[in-house]
N, CA, C and O atoms as a GROMACS GRO file, in nm:
protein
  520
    1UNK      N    1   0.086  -0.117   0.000
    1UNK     CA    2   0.000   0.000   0.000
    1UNK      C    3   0.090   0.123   0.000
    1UNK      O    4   0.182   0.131   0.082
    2UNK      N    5   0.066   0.221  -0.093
    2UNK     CA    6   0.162   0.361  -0.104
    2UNK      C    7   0.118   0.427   0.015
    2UNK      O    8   0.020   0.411   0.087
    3UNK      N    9   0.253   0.537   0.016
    3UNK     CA   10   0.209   0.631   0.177
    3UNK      C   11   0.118   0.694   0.158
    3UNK      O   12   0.030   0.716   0.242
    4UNK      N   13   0.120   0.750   0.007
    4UNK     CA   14  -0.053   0.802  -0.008
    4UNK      C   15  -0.145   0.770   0.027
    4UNK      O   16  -0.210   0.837   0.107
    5UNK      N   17  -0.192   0.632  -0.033
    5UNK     CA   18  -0.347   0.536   0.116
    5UNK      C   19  -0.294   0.584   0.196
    5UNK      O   20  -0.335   0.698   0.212
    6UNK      N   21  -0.158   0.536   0.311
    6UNK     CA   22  -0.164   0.536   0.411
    6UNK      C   23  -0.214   0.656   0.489
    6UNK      O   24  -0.288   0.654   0.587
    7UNK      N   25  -0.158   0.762   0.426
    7UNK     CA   26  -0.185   0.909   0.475
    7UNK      C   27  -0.347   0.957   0.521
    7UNK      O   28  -0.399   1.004   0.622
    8UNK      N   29  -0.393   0.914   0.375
    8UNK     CA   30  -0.543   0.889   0.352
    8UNK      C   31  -0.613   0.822   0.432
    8UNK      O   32  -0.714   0.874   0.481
    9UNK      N   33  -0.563   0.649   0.474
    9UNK     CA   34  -0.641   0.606   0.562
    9UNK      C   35  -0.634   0.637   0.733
    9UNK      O   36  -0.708   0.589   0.819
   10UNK      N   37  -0.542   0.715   0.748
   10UNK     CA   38  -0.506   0.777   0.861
   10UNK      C   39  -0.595   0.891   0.886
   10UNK      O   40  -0.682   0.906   0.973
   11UNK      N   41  -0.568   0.944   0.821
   11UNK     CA   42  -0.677   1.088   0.766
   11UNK      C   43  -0.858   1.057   0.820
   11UNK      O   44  -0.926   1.128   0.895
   12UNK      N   45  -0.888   0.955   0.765
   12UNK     CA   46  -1.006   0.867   0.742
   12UNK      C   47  -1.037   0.864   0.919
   12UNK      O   48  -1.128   0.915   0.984
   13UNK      N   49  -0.921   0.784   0.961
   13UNK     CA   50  -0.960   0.740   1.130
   13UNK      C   51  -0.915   0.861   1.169
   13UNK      O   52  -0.816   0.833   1.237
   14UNK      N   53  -0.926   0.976   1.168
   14UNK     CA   54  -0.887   1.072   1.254
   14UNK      C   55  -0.947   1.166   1.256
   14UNK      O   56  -0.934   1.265   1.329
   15UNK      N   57  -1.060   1.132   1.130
   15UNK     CA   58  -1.209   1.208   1.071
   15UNK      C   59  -1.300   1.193   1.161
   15UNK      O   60  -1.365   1.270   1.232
   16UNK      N   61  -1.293   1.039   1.143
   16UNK     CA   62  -1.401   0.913   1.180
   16UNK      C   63  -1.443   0.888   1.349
   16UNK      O   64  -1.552   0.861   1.399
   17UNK      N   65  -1.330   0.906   1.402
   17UNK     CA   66  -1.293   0.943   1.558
   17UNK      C   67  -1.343   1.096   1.578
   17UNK      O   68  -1.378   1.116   1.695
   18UNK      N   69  -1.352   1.177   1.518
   18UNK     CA   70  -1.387   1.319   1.529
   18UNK      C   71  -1.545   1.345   1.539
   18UNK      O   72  -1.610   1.399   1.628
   19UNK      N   73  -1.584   1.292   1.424
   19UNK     CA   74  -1.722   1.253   1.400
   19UNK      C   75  -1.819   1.228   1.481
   19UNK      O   76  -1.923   1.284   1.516
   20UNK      N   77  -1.747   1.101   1.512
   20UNK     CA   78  -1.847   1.039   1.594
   20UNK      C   79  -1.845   1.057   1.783
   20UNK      O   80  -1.924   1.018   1.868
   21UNK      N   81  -1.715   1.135   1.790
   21UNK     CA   82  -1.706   1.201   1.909
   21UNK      C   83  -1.780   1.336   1.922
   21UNK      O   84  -1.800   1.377   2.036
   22UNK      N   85  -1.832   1.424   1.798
   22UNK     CA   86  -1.969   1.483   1.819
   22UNK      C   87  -2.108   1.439   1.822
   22UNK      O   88  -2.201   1.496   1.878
   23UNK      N   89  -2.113   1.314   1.744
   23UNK     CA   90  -2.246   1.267   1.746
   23UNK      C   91  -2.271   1.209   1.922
   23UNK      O   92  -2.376   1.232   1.982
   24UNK      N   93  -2.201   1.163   1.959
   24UNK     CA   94  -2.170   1.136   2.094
   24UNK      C   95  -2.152   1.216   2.220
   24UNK      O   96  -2.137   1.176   2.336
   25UNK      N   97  -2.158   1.361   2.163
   25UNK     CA   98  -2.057   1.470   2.276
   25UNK      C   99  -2.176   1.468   2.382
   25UNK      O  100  -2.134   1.533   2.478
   26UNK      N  101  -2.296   1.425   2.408
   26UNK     CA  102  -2.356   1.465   2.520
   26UNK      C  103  -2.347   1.352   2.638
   26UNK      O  104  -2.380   1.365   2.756
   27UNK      N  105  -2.284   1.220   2.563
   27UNK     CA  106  -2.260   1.172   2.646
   27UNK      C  107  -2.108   1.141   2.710
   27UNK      O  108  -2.073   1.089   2.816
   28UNK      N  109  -2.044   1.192   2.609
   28UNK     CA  110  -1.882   1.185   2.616
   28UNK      C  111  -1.856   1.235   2.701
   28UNK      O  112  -1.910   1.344   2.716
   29UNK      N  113  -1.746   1.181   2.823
   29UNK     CA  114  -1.634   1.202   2.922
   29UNK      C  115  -1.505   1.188   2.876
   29UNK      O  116  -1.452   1.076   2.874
   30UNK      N  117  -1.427   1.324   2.827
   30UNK     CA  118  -1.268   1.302   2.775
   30UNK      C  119  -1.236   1.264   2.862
   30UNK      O  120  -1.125   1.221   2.832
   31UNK      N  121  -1.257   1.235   3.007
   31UNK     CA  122  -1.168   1.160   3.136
   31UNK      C  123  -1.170   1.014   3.073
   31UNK      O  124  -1.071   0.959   3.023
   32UNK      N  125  -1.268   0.972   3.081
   32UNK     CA  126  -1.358   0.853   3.074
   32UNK      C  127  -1.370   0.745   2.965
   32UNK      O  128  -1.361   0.622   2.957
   33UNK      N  129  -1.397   0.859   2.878
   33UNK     CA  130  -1.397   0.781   2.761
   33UNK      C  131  -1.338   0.777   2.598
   33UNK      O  132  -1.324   0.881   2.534
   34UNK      N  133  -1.310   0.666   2.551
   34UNK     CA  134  -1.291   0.675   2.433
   34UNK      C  135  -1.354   0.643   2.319
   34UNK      O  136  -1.456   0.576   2.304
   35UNK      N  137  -1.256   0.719   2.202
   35UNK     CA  138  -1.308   0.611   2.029
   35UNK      C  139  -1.228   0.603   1.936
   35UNK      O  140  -1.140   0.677   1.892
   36UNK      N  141  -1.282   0.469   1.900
   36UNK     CA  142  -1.152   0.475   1.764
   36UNK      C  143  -1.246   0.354   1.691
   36UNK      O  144  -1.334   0.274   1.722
   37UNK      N  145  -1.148   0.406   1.544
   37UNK     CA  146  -1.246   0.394   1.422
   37UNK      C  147  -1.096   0.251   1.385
   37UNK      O  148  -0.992   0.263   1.449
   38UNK      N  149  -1.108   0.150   1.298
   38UNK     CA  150  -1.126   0.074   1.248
   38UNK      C  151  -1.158   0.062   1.067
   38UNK      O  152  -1.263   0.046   1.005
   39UNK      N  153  -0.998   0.078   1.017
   39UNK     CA  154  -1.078   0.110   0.849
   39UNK      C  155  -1.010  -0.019   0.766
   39UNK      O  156  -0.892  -0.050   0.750
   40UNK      N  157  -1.133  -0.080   0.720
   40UNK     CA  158  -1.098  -0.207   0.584
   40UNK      C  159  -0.900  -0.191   0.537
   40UNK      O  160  -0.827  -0.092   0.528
   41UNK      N  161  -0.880  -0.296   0.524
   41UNK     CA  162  -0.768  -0.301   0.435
   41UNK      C  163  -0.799  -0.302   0.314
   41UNK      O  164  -0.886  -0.371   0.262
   42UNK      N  165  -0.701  -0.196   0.242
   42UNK     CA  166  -0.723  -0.110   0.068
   42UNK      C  167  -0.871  -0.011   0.098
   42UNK      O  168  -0.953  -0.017   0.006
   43UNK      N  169  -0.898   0.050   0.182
   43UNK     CA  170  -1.005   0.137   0.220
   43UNK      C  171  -0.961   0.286   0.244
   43UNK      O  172  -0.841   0.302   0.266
   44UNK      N  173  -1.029   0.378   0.243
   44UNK     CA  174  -1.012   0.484   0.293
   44UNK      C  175  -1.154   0.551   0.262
   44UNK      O  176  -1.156   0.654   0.196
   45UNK      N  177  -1.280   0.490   0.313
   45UNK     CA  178  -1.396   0.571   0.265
   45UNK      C  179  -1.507   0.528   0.340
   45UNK      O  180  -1.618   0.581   0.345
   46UNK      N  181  -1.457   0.406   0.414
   46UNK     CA  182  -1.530   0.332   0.511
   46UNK      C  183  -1.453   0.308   0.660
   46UNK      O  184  -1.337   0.269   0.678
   47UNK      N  185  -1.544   0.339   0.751
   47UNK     CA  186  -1.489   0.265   0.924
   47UNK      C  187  -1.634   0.260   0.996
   47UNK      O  188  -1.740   0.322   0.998
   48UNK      N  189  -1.543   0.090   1.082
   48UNK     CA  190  -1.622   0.115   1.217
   48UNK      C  191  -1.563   0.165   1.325
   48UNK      O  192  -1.441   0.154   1.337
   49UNK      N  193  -1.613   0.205   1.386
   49UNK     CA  194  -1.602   0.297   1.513
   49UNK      C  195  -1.653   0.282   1.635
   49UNK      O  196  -1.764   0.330   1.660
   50UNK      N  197  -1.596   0.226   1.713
   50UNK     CA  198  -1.633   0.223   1.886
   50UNK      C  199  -1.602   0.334   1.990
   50UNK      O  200  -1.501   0.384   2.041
   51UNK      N  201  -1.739   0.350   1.995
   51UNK     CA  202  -1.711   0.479   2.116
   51UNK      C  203  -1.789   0.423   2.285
   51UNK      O  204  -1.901   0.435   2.334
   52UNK      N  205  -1.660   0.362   2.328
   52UNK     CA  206  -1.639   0.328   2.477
   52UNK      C  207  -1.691   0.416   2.544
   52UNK      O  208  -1.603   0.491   2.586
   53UNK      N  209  -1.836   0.461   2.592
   53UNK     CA  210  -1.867   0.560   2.685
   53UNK      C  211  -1.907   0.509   2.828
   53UNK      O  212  -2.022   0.483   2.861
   54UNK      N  213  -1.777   0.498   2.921
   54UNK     CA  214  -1.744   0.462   3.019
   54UNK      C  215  -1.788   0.498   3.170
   54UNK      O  216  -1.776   0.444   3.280
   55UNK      N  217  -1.844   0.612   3.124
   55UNK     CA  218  -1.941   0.740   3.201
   55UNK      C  219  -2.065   0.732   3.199
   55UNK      O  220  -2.135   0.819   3.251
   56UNK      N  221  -2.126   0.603   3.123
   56UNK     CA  222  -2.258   0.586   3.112
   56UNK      C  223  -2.299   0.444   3.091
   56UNK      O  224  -2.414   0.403   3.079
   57UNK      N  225  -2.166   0.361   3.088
   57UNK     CA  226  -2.153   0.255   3.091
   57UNK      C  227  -2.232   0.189   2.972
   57UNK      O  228  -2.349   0.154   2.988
   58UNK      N  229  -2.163   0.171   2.846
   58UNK     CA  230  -2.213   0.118   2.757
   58UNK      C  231  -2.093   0.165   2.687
   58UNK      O  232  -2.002   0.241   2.721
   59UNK      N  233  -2.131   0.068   2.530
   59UNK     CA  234  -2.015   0.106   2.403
   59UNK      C  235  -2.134   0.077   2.319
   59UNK      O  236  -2.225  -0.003   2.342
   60UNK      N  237  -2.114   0.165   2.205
   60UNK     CA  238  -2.174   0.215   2.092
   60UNK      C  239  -2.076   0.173   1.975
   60UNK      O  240  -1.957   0.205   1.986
   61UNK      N  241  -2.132   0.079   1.830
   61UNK     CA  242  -2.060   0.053   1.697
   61UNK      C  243  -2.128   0.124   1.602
   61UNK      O  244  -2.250   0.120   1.598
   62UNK      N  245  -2.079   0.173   1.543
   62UNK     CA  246  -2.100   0.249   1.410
   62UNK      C  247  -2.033   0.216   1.292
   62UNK      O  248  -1.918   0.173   1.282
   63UNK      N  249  -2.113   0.239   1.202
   63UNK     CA  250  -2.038   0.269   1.057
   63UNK      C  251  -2.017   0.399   1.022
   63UNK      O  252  -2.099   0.491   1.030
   64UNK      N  253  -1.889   0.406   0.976
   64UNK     CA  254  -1.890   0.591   0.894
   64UNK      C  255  -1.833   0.559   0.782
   64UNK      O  256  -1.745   0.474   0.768
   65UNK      N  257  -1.891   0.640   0.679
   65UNK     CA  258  -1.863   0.641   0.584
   65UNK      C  259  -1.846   0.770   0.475
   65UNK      O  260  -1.945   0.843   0.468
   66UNK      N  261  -1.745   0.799   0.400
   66UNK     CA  262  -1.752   0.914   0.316
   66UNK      C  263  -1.823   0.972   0.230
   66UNK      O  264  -1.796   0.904   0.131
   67UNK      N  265  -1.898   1.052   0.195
   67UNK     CA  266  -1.972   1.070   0.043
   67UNK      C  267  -1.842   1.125  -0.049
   67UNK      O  268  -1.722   1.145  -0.027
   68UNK      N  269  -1.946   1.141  -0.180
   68UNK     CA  270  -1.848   1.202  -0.250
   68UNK      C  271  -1.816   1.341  -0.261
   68UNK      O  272  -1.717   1.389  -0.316
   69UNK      N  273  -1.941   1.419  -0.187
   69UNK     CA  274  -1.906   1.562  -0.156
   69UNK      C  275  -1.808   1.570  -0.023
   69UNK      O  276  -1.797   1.684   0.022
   70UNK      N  277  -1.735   1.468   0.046
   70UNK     CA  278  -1.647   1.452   0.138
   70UNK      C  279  -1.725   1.497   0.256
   70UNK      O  280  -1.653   1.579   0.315
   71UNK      N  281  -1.856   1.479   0.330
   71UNK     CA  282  -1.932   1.451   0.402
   71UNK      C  283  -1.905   1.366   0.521
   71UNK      O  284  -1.791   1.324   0.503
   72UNK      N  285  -1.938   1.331   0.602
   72UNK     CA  286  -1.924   1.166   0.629
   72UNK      C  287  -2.057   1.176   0.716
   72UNK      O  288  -2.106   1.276   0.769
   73UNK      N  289  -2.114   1.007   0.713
   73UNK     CA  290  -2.216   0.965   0.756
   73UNK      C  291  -2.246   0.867   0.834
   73UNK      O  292  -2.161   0.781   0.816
   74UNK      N  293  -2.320   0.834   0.910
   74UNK     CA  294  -2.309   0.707   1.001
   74UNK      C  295  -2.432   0.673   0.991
   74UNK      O  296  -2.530   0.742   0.963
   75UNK      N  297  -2.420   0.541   1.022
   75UNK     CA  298  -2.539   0.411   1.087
   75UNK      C  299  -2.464   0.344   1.237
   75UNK      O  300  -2.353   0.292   1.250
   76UNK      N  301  -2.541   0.362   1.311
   76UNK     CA  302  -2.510   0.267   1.447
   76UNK      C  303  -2.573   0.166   1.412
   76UNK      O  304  -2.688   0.156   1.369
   77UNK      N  305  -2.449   0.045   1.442
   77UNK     CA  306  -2.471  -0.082   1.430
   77UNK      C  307  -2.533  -0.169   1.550
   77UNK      O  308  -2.616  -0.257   1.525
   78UNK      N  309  -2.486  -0.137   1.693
   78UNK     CA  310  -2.484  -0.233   1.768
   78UNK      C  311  -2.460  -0.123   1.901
   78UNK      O  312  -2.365  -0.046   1.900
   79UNK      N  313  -2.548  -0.127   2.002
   79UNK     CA  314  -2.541  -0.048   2.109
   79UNK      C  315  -2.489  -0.194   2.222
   79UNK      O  316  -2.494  -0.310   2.183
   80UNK      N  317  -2.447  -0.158   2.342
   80UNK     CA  318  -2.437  -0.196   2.470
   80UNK      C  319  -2.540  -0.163   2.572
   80UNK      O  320  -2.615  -0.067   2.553
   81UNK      N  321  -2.549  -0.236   2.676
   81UNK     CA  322  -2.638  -0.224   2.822
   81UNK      C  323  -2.558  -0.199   2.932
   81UNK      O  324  -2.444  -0.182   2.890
   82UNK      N  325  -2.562  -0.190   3.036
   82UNK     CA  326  -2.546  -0.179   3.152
   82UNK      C  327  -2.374  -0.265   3.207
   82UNK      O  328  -2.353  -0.362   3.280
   83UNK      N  329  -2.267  -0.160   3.120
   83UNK     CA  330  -2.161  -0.204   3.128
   83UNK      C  331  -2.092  -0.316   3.056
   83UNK      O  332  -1.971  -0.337   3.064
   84UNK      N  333  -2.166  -0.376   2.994
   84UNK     CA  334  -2.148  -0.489   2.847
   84UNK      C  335  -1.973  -0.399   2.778
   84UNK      O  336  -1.959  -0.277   2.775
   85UNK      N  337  -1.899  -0.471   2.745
   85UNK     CA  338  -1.798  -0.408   2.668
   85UNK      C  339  -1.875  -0.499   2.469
   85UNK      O  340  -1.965  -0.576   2.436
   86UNK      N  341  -1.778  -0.429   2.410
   86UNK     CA  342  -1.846  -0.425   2.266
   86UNK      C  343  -1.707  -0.408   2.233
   86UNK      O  344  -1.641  -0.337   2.309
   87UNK      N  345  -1.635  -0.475   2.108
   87UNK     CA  346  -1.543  -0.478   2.071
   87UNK      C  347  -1.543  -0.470   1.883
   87UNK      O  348  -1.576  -0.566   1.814
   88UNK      N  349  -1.509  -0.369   1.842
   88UNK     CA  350  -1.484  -0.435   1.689
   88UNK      C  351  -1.354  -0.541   1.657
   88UNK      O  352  -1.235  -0.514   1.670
   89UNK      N  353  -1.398  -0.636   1.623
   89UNK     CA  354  -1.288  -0.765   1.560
   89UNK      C  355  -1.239  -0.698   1.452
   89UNK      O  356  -1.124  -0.655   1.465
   90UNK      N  357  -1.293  -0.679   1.354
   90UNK     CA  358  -1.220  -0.656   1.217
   90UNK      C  359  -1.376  -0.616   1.133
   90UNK      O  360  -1.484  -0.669   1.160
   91UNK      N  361  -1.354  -0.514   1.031
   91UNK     CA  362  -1.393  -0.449   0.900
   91UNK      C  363  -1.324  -0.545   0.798
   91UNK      O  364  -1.207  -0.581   0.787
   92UNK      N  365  -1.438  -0.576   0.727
   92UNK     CA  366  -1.367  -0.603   0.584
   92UNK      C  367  -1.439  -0.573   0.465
   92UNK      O  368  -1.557  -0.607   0.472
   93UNK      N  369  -1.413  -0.533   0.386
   93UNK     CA  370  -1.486  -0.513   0.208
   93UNK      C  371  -1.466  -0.595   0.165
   93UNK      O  372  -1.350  -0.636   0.159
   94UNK      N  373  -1.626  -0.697   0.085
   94UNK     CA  374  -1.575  -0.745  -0.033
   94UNK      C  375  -1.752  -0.842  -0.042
   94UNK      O  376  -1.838  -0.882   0.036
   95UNK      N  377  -1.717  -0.837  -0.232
   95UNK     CA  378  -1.854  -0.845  -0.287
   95UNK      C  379  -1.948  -0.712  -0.226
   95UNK      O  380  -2.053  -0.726  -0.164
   96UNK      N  381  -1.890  -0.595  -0.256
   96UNK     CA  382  -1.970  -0.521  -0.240
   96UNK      C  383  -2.044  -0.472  -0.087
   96UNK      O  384  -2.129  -0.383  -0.077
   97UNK      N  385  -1.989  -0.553   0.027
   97UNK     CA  386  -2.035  -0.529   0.158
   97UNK      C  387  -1.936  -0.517   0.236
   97UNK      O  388  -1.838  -0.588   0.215
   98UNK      N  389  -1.937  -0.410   0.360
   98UNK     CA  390  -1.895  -0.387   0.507
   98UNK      C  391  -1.969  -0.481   0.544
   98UNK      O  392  -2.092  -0.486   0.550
   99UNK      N  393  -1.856  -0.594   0.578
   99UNK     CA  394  -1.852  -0.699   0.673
   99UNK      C  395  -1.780  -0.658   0.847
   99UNK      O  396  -1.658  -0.646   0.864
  100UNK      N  397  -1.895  -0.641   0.975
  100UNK     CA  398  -1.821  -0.576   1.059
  100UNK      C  399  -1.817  -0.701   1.166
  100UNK      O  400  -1.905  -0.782   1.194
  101UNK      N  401  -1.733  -0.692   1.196
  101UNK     CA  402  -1.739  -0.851   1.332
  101UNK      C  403  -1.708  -0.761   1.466
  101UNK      O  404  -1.616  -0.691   1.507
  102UNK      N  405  -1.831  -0.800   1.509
  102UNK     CA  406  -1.840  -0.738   1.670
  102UNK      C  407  -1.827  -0.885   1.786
  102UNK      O  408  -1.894  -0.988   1.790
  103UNK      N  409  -1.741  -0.849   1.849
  103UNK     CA  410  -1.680  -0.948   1.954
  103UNK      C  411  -1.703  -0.839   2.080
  103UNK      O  412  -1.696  -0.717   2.093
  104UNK      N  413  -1.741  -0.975   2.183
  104UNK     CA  414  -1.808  -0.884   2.330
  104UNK      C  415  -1.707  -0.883   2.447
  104UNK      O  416  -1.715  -0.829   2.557
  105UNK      N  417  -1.595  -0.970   2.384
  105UNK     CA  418  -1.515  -0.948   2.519
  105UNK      C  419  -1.540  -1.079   2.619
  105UNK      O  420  -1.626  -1.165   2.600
  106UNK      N  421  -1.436  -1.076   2.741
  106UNK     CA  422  -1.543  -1.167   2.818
  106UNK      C  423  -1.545  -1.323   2.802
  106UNK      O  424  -1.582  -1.403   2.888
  107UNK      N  425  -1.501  -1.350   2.679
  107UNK     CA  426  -1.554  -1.462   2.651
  107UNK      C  427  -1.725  -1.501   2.643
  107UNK      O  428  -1.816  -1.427   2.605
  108UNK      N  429  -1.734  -1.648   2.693
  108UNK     CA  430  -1.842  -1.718   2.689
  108UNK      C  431  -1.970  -1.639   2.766
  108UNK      O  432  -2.087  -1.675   2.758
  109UNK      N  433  -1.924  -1.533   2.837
  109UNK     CA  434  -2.029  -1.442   2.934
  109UNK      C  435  -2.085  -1.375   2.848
  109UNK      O  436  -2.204  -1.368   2.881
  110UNK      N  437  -2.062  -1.307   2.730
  110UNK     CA  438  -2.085  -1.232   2.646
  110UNK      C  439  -2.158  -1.282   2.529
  110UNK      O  440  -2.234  -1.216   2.458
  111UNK      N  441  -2.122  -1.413   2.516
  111UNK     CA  442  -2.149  -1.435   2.395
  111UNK      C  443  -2.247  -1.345   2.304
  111UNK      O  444  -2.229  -1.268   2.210
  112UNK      N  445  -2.366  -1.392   2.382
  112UNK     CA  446  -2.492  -1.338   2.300
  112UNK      C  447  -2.497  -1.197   2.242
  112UNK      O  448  -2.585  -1.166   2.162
  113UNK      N  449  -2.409  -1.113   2.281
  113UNK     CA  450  -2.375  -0.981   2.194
  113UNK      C  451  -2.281  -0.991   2.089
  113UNK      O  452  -2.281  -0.894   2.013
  114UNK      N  453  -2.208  -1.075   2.068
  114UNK     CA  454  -2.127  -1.083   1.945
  114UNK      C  455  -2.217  -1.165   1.819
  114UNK      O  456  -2.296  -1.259   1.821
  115UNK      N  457  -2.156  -1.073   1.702
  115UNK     CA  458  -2.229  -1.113   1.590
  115UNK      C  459  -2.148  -1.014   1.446
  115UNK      O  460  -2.061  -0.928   1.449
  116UNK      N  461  -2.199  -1.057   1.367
  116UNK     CA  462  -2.077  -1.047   1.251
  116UNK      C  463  -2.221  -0.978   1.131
  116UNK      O  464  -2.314  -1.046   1.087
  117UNK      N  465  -2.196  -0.820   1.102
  117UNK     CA  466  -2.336  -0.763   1.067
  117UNK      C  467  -2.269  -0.741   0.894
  117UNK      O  468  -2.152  -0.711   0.871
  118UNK      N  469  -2.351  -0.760   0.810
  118UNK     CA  470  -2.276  -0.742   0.678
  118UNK      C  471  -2.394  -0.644   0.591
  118UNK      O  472  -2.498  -0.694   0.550
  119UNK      N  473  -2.362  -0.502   0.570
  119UNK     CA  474  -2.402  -0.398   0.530
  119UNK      C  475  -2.394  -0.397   0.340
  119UNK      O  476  -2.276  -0.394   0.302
  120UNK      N  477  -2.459  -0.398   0.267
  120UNK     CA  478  -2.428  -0.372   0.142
  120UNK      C  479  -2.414  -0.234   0.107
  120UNK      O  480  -2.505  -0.155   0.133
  121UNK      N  481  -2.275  -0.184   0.032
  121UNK     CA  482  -2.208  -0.059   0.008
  121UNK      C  483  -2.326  -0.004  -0.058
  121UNK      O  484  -2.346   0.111  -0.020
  122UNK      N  485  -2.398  -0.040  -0.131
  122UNK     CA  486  -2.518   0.073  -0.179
  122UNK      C  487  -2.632   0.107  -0.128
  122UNK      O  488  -2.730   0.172  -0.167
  123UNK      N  489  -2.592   0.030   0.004
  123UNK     CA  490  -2.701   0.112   0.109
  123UNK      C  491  -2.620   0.224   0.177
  123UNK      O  492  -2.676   0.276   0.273
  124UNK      N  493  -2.513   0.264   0.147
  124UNK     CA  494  -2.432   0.369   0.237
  124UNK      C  495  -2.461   0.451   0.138
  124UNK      O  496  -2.400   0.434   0.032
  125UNK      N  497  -2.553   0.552   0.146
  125UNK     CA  498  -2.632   0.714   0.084
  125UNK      C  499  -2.445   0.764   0.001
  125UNK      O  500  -2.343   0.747   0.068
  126UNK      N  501  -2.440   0.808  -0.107
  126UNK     CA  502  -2.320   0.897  -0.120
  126UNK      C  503  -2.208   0.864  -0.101
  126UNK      O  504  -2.118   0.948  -0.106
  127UNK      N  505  -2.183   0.735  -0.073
  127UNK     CA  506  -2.057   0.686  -0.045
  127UNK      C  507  -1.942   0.712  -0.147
  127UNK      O  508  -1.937   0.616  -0.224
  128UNK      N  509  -1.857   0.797  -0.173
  128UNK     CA  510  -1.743   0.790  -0.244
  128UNK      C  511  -1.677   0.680  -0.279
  128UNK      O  512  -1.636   0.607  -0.189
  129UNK      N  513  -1.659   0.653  -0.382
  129UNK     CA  514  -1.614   0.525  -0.427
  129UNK      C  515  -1.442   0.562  -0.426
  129UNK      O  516  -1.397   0.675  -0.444
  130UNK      N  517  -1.350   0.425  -0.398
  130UNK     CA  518  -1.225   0.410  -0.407
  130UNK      C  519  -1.166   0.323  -0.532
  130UNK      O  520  -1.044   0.306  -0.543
   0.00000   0.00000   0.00000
């Protein structure tokens, strides 16, 4: 991958983390809590994003994604309860879908929140193509 992606997909998670730390700001604690975005390998137009809100005890998954007017947009994938951790495994593209694998942590305690959600790219409104 050239430093160009790289720059780009850096760029992307540092958007993507920005983003969704306003869509979030009423519940956000910079003590407390964090986020970070998660972008496909050969991507720079798609992430998921976990925002650990530790202050309210739950984690929140999202998708963000770019338009082509350089926009970005989200769908929440997968909320938390009452201190549940929420983990993104891995993003991947291909055949046309954000494949997102959410792992709960925990192990076998968790199970029942982990699950593997597969989004088709032309349901993402404006998505900029790569």
């Amino acid at each position: 991958i050239s430093t160009v992606h790289n720059k780009k997909r850096i760029k992307m998670t540092r958007e993507a983390n920005h983003y969704i730390q306003d869509i979030v700001k009423n519940d956000f604690d910079p003590i407390q809590d964090n986020i970070y975005a998660v972008i496909p390998e050969g991507r720079r137009d798609v992430a998921a994003v976990r925002a650990s809100l530790e202050s309210k005890r739950k984690d929140v998954i999202f998708l963000v994604w770019k338009t082509e007017s350089g926009h970005l947009k989200h769908q929440e994938l997968k909320s938390s309860l009452s201190g549940e951790c929420l983990h993104i495994d891995q993003i991947v593209v291909q055949n046309d879908l954000a494949i997102i694998s959410i792992d709960a942590g925990e192990g076998y305690k968790n199970r029942h929140l982990m699950e593997k959600q597969e989004i088709p790219l032309k349901e993402l409104k404006g998505l900029k193509k790569y």
